[in-house]
N, C-alpha and C positions, 0 to 999 in steps of 0.2 A: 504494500500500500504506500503512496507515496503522500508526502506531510501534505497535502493539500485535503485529500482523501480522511486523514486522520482528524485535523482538524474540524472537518465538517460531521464526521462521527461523534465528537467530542459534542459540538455545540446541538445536534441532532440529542444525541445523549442525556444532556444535561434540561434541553426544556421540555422532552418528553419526561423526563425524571420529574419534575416539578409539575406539568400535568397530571401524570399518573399519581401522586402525591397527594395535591389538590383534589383531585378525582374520588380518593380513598379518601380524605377526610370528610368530604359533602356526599360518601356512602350513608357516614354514621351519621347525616343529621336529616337524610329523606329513606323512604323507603318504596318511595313508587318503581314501578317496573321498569319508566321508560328511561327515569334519570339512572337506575342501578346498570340499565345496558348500555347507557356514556359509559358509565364508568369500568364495567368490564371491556368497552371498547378500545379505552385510552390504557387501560393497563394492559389487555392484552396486547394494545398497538407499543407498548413498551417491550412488552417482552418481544415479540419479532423483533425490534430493532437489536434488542443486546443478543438475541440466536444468530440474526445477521453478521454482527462484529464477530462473534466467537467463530462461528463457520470463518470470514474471512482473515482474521488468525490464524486460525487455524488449529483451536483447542478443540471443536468438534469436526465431528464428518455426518456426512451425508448417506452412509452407508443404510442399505434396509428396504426397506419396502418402497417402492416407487408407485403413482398415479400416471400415465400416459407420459414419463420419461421424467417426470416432476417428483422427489422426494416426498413422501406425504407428511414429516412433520413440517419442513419448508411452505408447502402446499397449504397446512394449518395456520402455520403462522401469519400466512399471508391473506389467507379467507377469511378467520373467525372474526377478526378485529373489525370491519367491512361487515360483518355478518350482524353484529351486537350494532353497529351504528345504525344499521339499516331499519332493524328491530326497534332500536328508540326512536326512530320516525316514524315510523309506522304504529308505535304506540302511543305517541304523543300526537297523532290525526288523529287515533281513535279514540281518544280518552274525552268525555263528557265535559263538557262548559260548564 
């Protein structure tokens, strides 16, 4: 990876940290459905990004079960977080005035 590359890991890193942070604290003060799927969104969208760095490290591998040539925890990390945002919009149409 070249310092440009790490850099932006870092700052990637550091405000998704602080999302997902915020995130988890404004779990403990609601409990509706669609705010808790932000915030499984924003944390799981933290964790892809710290699997992403580790993969490009090179502390883990990709080895295992693959989906149409695509890793399937890669595949996860990359879907679920997309999957929970989608879900909190779509619960916060539906939720009564």
């Amino acid at each position: 990876m070249t310092q440009q590359e790490i850099t932006l890991f870092i700052i990637k890193l550091a405000l998704s940290g602080v999302a997902a942070f915020l995130a988890i604290a404004l779990w403990s003060k609601t409990r509706e459905a669609a705010w808790m799927s932000m915030v499984a969104g924003a944390v799981t969208g933290y964790a892809s990004m710290v699997y992403d760095l580790l993969l490009r490290l090179g502390f883990l591998h990709t080895d295992g079960v693959q989906v149409a040539g695509i890793p399937l925890v890669t595949l996860l990390f990359t879907v679920v977080p997309s999957f929970f945002f989608i879900l909190a919009f779509i619960l916060m149409l539906l939720r009564k005035q």
